[in-house]
Every structure is written in C-alpha cells, then in structure tokens.
N, C-alpha and C positions, 0 to 999 in steps of 0.2 A: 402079537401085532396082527390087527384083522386085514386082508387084503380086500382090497377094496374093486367090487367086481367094475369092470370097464363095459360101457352099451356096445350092446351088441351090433357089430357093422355086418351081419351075414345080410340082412334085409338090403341096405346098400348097395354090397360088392354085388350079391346074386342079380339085382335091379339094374345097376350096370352094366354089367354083363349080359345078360336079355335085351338090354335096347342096343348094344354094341353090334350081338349079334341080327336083331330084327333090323338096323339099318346094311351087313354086311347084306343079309338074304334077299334086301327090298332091290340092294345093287346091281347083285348078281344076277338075278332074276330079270331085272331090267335089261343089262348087257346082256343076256345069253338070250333074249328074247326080242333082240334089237328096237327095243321100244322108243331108242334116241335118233333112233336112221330112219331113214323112209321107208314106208312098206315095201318099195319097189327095191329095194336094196336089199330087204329082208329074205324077199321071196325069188329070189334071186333072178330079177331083169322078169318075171311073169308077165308082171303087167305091162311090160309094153312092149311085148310080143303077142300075138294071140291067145289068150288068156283061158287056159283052161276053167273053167267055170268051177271045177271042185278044188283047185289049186288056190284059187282067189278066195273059194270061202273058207277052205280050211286056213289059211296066211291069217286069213280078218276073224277066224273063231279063234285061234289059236294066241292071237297078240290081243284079242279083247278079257281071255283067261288069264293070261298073265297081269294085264292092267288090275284087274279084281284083286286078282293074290297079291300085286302091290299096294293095294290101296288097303287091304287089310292086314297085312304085317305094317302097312304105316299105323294103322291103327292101334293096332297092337303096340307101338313104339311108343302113340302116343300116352296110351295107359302106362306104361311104364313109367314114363316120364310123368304123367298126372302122380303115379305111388311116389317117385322119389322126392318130389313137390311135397308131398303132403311128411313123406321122412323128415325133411329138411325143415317143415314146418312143426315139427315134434306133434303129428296129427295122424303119422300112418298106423296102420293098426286100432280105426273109430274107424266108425261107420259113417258114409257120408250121410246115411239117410237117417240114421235112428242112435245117430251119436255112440249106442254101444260097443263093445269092444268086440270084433270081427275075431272069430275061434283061430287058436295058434294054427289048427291042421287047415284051416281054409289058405291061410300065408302062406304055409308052408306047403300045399299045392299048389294055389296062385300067390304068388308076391305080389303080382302088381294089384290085386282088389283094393278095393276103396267103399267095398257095401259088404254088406253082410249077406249069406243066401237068399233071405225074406225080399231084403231091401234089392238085391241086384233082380230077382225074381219079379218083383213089383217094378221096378225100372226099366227092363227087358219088354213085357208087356205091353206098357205105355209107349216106349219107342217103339214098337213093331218088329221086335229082334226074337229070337228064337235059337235054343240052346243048338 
C-alpha cells in the first residue's frame, strides 16, 4: 500500500511563528520604549523642569529609534503575512516577478520571499532599498 505523502505545513507553521513573534518584538519594544505615554512621562518629568538640553535630545533620539525598529518589524510582519497569503493561495514558492520557482535554499533562509534573488534584486533598486 503506497503512503501517500501529506503537504508540507513547515512553510506555514515557520510563517506563523515569525509573524507571532515580529508582533510580540513590535510590542515590546513599543512598551519598554514608552511610545504609548507621553514623552514627558518617559523622560521622567524632564521636560517640565528645566530641561537639560542633552536629556531632551537624547529622550527624542532614543524614542525616534525605536519608532524605526517598529515600523520595520511591522514590515517585516507584513511580508510574512504577504508569504502566508500567497501559501493559502497555493502560489508561495513562484516568483512574483518572473513567475519561476524561488530555490528551496532561498525559503529555507527566508520564508517569507515572494521574488527570487534577480527579481527581489531588481525590486530593491527600483524602490530605493538597500541590502
């Protein structure tokens, strides 16, 4: 009797698991960062006291790096979510750009791709992005 192989959910579970975790980090990062509270809360009553001048910019360099890092693990979440979209669509693992089949070892470092080297190469460019 031939056993009949079952599709592979690694791409999924892995997928989930990555966005699970990129929304836990985008969280956390937020909270430990007080990005939800006022600056003046964050920096503990600075500003409205007489405001050391290097206390103010470091409060306002230091919550403008964390907005960055969150907005790029949302990014990042959101690619996730773009791959499992396309799983669901029995289309992950094709190229968005050039329709061919995206090499197992690229998945298997990034899951969440959706291009091929060429084509993420070629796309990166055009949007003004940089390895």
């Amino acid at each position: 009797m031939a056993v009949r192989k079952r599709p592979d959910s690694a791409p999924e579970e892995r997928l989930e698991a990555d966005r699970r975790l990129l929304e836990l980090l985008a969280a956390q990062c937020g909270e430990e960062a007080g990005l939800h509270r006022p600056l003046n809360d964050v920096t503990g009553g600075v500003i409205t006291g007489i405001p050391e001048d290097t206390d103010l910019a470091q409060a306002l360099s230091d919550r403008e790096t964390t907005d960055i890092l969150i907005h790029l693990l949302d990014q990042n979440r959101e690619q996730v979510e773009h791959a499992l979209d396309r799983l669901h669509a029995g289309a992950y693992g094709i190229c968005e750009g050039c329709a061919r089949r995206i090499p197992a070892e690229r998945l298997k470092f990034q899951p969440a791709s959706t291009r091929c080297v060429e084509c993420q190469s070629q796309w990166d460019r055009v949007n003004g992005r940089s390895a």
